[in-house]
C-alpha positions in Angstrom: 120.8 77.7 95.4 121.6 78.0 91.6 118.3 77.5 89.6 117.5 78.0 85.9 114.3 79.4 84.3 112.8 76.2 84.1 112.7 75.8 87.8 111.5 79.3 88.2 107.7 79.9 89.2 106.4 83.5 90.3 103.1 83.9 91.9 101.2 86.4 93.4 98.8 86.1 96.1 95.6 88.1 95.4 92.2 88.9 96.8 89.6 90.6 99.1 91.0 91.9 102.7 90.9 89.3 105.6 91.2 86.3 103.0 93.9 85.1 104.8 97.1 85.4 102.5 99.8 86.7 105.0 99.1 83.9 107.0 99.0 81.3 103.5 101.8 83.3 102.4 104.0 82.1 106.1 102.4 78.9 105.7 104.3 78.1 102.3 107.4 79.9 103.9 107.0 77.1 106.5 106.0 74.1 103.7 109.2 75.0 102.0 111.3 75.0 104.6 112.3 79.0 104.2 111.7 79.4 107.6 111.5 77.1 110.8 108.7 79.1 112.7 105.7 80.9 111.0 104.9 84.0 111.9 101.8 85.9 113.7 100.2 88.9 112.4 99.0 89.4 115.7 102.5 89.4 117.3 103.8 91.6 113.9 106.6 88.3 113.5 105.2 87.8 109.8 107.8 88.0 107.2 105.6 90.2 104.9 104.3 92.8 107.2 107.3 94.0 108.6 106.4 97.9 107.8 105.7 99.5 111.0 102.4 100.8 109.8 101.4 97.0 108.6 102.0 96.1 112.3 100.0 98.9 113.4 97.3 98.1 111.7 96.9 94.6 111.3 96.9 93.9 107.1 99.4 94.3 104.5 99.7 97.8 103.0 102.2 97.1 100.8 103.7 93.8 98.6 106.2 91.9 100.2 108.5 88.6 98.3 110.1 86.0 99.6 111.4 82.9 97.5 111.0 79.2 98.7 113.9 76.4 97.0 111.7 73.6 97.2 111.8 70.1 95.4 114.1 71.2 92.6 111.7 74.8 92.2 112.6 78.0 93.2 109.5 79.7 94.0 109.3 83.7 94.0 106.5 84.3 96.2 104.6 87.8 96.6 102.0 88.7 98.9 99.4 91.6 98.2 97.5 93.7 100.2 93.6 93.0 100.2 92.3 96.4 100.8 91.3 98.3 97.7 92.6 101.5 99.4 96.2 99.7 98.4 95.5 98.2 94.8 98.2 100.3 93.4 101.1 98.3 95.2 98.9 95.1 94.2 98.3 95.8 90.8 102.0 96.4 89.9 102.7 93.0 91.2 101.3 91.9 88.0 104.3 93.0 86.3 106.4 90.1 87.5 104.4 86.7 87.4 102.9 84.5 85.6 100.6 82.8 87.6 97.8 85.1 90.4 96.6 82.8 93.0 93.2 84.6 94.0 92.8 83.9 98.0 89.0 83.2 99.2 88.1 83.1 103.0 85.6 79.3 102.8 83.0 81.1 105.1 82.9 84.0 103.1 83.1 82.6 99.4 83.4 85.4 96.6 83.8 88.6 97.3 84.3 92.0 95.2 88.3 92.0 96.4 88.2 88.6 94.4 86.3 89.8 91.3 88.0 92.6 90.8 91.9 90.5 90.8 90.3 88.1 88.8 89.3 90.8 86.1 92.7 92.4 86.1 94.5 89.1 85.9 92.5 87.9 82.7 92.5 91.0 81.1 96.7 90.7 81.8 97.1 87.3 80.1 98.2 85.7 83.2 97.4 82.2 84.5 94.7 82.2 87.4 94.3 79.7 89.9 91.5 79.8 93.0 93.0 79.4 96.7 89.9 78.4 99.3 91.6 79.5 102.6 90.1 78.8 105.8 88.1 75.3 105.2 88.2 74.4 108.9 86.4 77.2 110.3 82.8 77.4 111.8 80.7 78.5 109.0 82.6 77.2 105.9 80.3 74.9 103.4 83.2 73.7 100.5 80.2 72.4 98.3 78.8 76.4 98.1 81.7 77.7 98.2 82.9 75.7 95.4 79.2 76.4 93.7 79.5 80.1 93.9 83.0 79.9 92.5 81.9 78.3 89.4 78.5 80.4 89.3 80.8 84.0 89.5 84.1 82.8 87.5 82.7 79.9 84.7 82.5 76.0 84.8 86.2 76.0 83.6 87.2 76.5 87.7 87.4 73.0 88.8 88.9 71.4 91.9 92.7 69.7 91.5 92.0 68.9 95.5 88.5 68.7 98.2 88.8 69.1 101.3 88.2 65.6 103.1 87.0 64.1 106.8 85.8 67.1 107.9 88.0 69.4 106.2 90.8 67.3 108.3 92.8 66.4 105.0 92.6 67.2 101.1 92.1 64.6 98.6 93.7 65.3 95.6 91.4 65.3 91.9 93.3 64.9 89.4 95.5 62.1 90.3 92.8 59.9 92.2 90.2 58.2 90.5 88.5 57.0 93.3 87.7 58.1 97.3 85.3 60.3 99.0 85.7 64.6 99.8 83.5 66.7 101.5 81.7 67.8 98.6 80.8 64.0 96.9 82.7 61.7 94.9 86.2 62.5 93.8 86.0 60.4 90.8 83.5 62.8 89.3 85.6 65.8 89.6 88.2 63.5 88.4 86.8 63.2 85.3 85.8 66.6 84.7 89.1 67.9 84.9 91.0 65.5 82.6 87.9 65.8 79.7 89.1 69.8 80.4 92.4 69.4 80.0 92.6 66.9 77.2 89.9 69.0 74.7 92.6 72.1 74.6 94.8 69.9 72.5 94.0 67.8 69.9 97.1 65.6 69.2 96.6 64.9 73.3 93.1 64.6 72.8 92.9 62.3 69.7 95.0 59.7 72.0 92.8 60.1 75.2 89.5 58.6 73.2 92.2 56.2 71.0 93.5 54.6 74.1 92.0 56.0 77.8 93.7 58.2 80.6 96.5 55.8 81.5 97.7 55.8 77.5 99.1 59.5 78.6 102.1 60.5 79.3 103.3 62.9 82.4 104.7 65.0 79.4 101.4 65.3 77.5 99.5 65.9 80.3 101.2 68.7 81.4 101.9 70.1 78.3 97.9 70.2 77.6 97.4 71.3 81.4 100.1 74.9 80.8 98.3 75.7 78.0 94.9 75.3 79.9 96.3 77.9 82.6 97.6 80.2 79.5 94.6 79.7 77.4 92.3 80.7 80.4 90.5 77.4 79.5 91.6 75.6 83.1 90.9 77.8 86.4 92.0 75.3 89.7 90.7 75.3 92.5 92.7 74.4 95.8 91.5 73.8 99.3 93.3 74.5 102.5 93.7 75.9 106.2 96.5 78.3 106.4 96.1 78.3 110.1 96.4 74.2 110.7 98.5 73.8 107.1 96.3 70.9 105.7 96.6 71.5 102.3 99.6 73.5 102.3 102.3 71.4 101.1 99.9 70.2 98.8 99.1 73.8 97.2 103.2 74.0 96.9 103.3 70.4 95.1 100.8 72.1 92.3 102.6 75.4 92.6 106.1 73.5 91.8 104.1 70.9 89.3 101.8 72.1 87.4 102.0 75.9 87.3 104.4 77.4 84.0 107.4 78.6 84.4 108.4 81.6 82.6 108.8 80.0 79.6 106.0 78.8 79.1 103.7 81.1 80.1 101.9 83.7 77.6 104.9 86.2 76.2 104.9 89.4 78.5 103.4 92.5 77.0 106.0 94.9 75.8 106.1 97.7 73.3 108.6 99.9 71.4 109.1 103.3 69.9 106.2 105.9 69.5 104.3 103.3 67.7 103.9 100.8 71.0 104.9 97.7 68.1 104.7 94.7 70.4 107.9 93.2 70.4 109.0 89.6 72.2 111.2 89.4 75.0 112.6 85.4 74.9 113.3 84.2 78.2 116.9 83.4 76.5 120.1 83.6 79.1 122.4 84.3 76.5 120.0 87.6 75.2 120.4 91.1 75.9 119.1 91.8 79.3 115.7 93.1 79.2 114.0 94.0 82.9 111.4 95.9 84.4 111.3 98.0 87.4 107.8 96.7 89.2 108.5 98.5 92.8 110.9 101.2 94.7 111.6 101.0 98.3 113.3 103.9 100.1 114.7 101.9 103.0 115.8 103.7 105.3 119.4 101.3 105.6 120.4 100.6 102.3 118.3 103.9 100.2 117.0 103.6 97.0 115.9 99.9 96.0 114.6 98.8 92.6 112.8 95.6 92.8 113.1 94.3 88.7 111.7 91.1 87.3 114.1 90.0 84.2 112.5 89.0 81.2 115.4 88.4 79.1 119.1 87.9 79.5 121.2 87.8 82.9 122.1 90.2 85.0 125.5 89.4 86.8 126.4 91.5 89.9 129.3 94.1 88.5 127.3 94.1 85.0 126.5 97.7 83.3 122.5 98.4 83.1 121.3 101.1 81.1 118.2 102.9 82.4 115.2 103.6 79.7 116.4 105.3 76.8 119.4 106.9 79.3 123.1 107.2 77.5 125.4 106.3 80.7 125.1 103.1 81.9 125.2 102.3 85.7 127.4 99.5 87.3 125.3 96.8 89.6 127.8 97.0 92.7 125.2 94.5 94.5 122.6 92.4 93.4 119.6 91.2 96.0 116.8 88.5 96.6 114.6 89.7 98.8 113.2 87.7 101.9 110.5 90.2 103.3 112.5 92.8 104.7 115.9 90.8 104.5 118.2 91.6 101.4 120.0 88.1 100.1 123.4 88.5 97.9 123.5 87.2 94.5 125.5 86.8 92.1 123.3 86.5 88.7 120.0 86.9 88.3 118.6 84.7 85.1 115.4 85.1 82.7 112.4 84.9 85.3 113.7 86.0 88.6 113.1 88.7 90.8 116.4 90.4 92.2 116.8 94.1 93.5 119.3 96.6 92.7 120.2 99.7 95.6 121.7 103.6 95.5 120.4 103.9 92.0 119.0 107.6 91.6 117.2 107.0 88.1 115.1 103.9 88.8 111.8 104.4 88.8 108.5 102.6 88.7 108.0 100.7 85.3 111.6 101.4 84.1 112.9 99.0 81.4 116.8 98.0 82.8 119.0 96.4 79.6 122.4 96.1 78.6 122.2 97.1 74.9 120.9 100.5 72.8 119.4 98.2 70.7 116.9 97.9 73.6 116.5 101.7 73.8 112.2 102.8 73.2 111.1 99.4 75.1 108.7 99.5 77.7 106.2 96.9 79.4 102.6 97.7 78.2 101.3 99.8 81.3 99.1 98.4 84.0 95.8 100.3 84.3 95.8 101.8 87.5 92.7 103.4 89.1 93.0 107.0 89.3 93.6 108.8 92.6 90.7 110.9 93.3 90.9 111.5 97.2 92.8 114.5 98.1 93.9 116.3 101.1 95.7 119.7 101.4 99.2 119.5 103.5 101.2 121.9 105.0 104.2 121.1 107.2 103.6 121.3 110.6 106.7 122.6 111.6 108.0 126.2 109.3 111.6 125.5 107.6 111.0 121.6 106.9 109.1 122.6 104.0 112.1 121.3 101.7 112.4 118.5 103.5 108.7 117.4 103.0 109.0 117.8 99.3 111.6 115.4 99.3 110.1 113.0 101.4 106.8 113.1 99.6 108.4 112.7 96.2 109.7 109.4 97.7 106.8 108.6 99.1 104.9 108.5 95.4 108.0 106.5 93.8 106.9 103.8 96.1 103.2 103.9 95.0 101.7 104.2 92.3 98.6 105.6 93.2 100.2 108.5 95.5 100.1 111.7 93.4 101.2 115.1 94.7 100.5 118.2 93.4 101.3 121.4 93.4 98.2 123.5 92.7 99.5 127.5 91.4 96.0 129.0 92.2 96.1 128.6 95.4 99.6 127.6 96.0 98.4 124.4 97.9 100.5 120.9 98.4 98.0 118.4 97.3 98.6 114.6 98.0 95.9 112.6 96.4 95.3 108.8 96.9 92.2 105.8 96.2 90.6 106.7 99.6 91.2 108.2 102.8 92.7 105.4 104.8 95.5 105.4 101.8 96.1 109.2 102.7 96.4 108.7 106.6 99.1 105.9 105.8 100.8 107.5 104.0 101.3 110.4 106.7 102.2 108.5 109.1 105.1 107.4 107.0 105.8 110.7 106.7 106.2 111.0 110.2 107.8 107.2 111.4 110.2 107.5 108.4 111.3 111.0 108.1 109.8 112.7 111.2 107.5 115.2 109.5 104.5 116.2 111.0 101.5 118.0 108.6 98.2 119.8 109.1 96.1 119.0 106.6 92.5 120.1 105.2 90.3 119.0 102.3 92.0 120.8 98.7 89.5 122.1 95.9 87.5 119.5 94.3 89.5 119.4 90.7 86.5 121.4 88.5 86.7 121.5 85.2 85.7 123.9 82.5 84.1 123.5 79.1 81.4 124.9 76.2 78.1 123.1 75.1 78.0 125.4 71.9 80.2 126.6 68.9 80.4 130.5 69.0 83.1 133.0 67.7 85.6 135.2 69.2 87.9 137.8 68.2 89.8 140.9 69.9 92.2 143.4 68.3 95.6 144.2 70.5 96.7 147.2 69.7 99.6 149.3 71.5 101.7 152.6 71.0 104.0 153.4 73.5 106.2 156.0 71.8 108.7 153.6 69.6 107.4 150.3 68.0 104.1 149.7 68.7 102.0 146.3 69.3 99.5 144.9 67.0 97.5 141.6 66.7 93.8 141.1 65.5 92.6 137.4 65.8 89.2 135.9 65.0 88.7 132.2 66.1 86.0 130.1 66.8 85.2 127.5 69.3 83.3 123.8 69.5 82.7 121.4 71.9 84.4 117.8 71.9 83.4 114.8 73.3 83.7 114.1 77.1 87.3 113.3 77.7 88.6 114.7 73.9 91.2 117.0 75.5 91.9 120.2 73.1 92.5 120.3 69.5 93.9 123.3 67.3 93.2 124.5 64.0 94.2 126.7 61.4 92.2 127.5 58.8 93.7 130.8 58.4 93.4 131.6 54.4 95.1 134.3 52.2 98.4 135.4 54.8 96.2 137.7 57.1 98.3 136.1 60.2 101.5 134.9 58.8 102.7 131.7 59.9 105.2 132.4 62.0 102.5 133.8 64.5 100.3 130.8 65.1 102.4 129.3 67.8 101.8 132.6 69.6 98.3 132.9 69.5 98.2 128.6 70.9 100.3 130.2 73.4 97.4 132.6 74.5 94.4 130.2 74.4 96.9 127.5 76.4 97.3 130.2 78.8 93.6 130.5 79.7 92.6 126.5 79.5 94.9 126.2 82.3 93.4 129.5 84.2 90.0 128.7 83.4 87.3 131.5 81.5 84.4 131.6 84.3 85.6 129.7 87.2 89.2 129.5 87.6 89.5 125.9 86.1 91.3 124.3 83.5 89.3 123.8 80.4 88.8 120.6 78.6 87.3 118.9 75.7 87.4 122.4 73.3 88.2 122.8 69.5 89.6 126.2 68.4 89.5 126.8 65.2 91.5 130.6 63.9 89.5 131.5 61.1 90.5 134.9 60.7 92.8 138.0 61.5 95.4 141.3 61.0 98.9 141.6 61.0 100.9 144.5 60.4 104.6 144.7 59.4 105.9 146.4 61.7 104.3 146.0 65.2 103.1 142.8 65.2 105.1 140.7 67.5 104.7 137.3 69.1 103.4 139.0 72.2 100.7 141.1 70.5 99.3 137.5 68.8 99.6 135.9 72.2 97.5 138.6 73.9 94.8 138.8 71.3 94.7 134.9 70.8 93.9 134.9 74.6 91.4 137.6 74.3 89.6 135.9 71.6 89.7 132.8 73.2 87.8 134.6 76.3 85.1 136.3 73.9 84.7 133.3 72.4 84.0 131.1 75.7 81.8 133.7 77.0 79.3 133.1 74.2 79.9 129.1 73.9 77.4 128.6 76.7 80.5 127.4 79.1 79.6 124.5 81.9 81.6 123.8 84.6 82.3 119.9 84.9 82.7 118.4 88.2 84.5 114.6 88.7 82.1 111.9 89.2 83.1 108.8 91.1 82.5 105.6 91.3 81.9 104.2 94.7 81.6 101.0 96.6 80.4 100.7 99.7 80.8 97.4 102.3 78.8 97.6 105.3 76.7 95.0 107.5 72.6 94.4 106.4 71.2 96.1 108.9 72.4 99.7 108.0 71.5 99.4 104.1 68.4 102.1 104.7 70.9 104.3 106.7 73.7 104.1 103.4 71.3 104.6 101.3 69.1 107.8 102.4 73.1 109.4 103.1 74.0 108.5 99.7 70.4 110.0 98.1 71.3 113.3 100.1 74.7 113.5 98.2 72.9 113.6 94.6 74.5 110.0 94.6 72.6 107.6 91.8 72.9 104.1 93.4 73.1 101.4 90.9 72.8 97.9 92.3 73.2 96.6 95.6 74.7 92.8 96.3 74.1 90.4 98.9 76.9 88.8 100.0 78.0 86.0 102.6 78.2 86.9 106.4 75.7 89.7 106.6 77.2 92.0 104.7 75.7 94.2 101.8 77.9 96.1 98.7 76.3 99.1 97.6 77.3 100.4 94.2 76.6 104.2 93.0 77.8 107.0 91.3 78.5 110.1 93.4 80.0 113.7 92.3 83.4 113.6 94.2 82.8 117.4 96.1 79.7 115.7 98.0 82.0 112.9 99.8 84.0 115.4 102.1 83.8 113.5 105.5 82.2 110.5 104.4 85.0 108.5 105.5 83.7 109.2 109.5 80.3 109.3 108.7 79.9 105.9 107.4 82.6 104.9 110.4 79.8 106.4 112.8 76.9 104.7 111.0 78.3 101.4 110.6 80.1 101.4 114.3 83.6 101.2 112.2 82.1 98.1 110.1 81.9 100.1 107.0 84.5 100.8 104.2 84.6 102.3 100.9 86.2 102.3 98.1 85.9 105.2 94.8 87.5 105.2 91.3 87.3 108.0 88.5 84.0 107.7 86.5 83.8 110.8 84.6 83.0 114.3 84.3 79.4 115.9 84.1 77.9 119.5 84.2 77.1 120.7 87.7 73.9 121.7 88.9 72.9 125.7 87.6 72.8 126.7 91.4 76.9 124.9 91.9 77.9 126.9 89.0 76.6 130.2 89.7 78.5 129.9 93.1 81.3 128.4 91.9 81.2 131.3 89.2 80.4 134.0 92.0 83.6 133.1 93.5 85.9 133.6 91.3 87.6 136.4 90.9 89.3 136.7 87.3 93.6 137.4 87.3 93.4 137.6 83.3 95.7 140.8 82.8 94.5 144.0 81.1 95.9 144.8 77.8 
């Protein structure tokens, strides 16, 4: 079906885990007649979770997309995994829509999976609209569910539908004036959301109180209703049952209706040259193409796929695409929509859509595709992505496939943002690191159903850090004779502590010639050497100052190595009398467990020198406790809460910050180390 941006509407379906939104997501396939037959999650027939490991398990693990022609629209459709263990794949859907359709289980009303998309799709810019999934089931109340919605997200979230005769039907708000829901009269809500949408605008306004509602036009109302959505001032709420499809189509009919196209959405976030200067990409098919790569797929048919949203300009199949700031263009031999795991050929692909390119080796994740040099330094304004902090230590399991787990590893973080590996020199370990265990053991068994590569693994070094809490000076004299030219170098340098997270500056406030210029870079050198190798503990140093005050040349035997010897030496004096700490990551950590075992979570916690911070009730007998806990004390927590909780529990961490460790830590830590600093 040819469509043009106006017809074009991308939403992402977003929330807490067991929301419901494969099944939603198969139920809009079905509304818009995509496909004949929805699909079971039990039975692993959905058309999102068609990875192995998705039907394995039971939930999504990754985004899938689909589009639905529907009623003139062409719907691009993606559904996101609910698990916080996966936000990397959900977050980066937020690169190609406009519009996040949070997903809420009626029983269960608002939950931290729904807070936390809600917070990342403000903060984006993008529309928001509220999905209640679920209304027929035993235990859902729409009036509370409705009431918490409004108490959590603001009294701009009102209802464009209710769920009516017993959640049998929906009733639809905004274009009834009269009739009875579930949760009261509809003509309240009725009003409510027209006095909303009218006050954003005041040309539509002034005309409302002049001559009433039916003095409107379609036009104006829907003019002031897109810039309700892009203003944030207008957050609608939707009823349905994914399972029995009441309120299905309807949820399409808004999603086709009243939800912006590309054009009219707020302008996507891009940036160029070293200065990030925000730039416009116009939503113009006669513009130089301008795309971004949101996700890779290494399938195992057709290799390399990069799935791009285009932002500007067409891409026609047989088109050249530069990559980033690259100087040889590549040639788009094929051009795809994706239906789940199905790749559809196109021929164009026009401001607003979603189309995927294959057997490109420079894609990557977040790579800006165009058609012109003039485009060259442009980049979409990067999504903030929680840190990996969980790490394991891997080893092939099987000696000479060592290469070939490199290689599969590397594809393995294209795919995901939030999959790091690491190669750590002091102990020569493979390091994989992810947002939580259950991320982790995916992850290897991808390794293995994809490329057959079993590991061993055990837990890595906790990443330490190293730093001062006091100024103090250094200084060391290299000095060497071995028969010719001799080496000389005398540095004095002095040290200070930066704030937490400052990184490392360098200064020279060398006065009069002592160290000619030409030997500065050489004595960085040295101190860079030793904030990777660490002073006391064998870890890299952070958040230091040095400052070279002072020092000796001589004309003959100074070289570049003699500076870079006594720079490092200095460096080392210097440390050893700057009261040096060792910093150890602190994370922050959610945990989800039944009522009942909140004493049991919480005495564990208190024996990890956690500091818990709240803890909130939510619907269904659960409890979320939040705390702060030093990364090195949650080694095996991952079966311990499984064994308090009988498999009930999850968790989730991010990155907080660094801190000192305790005196007795660090004087292990310390007594362990054994210094490879070489002798002069």
């Amino acid at each position: 079906m040819s469509h043009t941006t106006q017809d074009i509407r991308n939403v992402a379906l977003a929330g807490h885990p067991a929301a419901g939104k494969t099944t939603l997501f198969e139920a809009l396939l079905l509304a818009g007649g995509t496909i004949q037959t929805a699909g079971s999650i039990e039975r692993g027939t959905t058309v999102s979770d068609f990875d192995p490991v998705e039907k394995q398990r039971g939930h999504s693990v990754d985004i899938a997309i689909a589009g639905i022609d529907h009623a003139g629209a062409h719907v691009n459709l993606i559904d996101t995994p609910g698990y916080p263990d996966f936000r990397g794949p959900a977050l980066s859907a937020l690169a190609a829509v406009e519009t996040v359709a949070i997903v809420l289980d009626a029983a269960s009303g608002v939950d931290y999976g729904a807070r936390r998309m809600m917070a990342r799709a403000r903060a984006r810019g993008l529309c928001r609209v509220i999905v209640v999934n679920r209304i027929d089931q035993d235990g859902a109340d729409a009036a509370a569910v409705l009431d918490g919605i409004r108490d959590e997200f603001g009294p701009e979230c009102l209802p464009l539908n209710l769920p009516a005769d017993g959640a049998s039907r929906v009733v639809d708000c905004l274009g009834n004036n009269g009739g009875d829901s579930d949760v009261g009269p509809v003509a309240d809500w009725h009003r409510k959301i027209i006095d909303q949408v009218v006050e954003v605008n005041e040309t539509v306004m002034e005309r409302y109180l002049d001559i009433g509602e039916d003095g409107l036009s379609g036009d104006e109302l829907h003019e002031a209703f897109e810039q309700c959505l892009r203003e944030g001032h207008l957050v609608p709420v939707l009823f349905c049952s994914a399972r029995t499809g009441v309120g299905v189509k309807e949820l399409l009919d808004v999603i086709e209706k009243w939800l912006p196209n590309p054009a009219e959405a707020n302008p996507p976030p891009f940036e160029k040259g070293a200065d990030h200067r925000r730039i416009e990409a116009v939503p113009d098919p006669k513009a130089h193409v301008i795309a971004d790569v949101f996700k890779i797929t290494n399938d195992p048919f057709v290799g390399k796929l990069g799935v791009f949203r285009v932002y500007q300009g067409t891409v026609r199949k047989d088109s050249q695409l530069f990559v980033d700031d690259g100087k040889k263009p590549f040639r788009v031999g094929h051009l795809f929509k994706l239906q789940g795991k199905d790749h559809v050929e196109v021929d164009r692909a026009v401001p607003g859509d979603i189309a995927a390119v294959a057997k490109i080796d420079d894609l990557h994740f977040d790579a800006v595709l165009h058609d012109s040099h003039d485009e060259d330094s442009i980049r979409l304004s990067p999504l903030d992505f929680p840190r990996p902090m969980f790490g394991l230590a891997i080893d092939a399991a099987s000696k000479g496939q060592e290469q070939k787990l490199a290689g599969a590893l590397h594809k393995l973080a294209e795919e995901d943002p939030c999959f790091h590996v690491e190669h750590e020199a002091e102990t020569n370990e493979t390091v994989v690191r992810g947002l939580s265990d259950l991320h982790l053991r995916v992850n290897l068994d991808r390794l293995k159903d994809r490329h057959g590569i079993d590991v061993t693994s055990h837990p890595p070094r906790i990443a330490y850090r190293e730093t001062i809490s006091s100024k103090a000076e250094g200084h060391h004299r290299h000095k060497k004779q071995t028969g010719g030219a001799g080496q000389f170098g005398e540095v004095q340098l002095r040290v200070e502590p930066l704030p937490r997270g400052a990184g490392f500056e360098f200064v020279d406030q060398v006065k009069g010639g002592t160290i000619p210029g030409q030997f500065m870079p050489a004595i960085e050198k040295g101190v860079q050497q030793v904030l990777h190798s660490g002073a006391i503990a064998g870890y890299p140093i952070q958040d230091v100052r040095v400052v070279v005050l002072d020092g000796k040349h001589h004309s003959v035997d100074s070289k570049e190595v003699a500076f870079v010897a006594a720079g490092k030496k200095a460096f080392l004096d210097a440390i050893g009398k700057a009261r040096p700490q060792v910093l150890e990551p602190i994370v922050d950590l959610e945990v989800n467990a039944p009522e009942q075992n909140m004493g049991d979570i919480s005495g564990g916690l208190a024996g990890k020198r956690a500091r818990i911070n709240g803890t909130d009730v939510l619907r269904g007998g659960e409890i979320a406790v939040k705390a702060q806990v030093p990364l090195s004390e949650l080694e095996g927590y991952a079966a311990e809460l499984k064994s308090v909780t009988a498999g009930r529990g999850r968790y989730s961490l991010d990155f907080s910050h660094y801190e000192p460790v305790p005196e007795q830590v660090q004087r292990k830590l310390v007594d362990a180390y054994k210094p490879r600093h070489e002798e002069d």
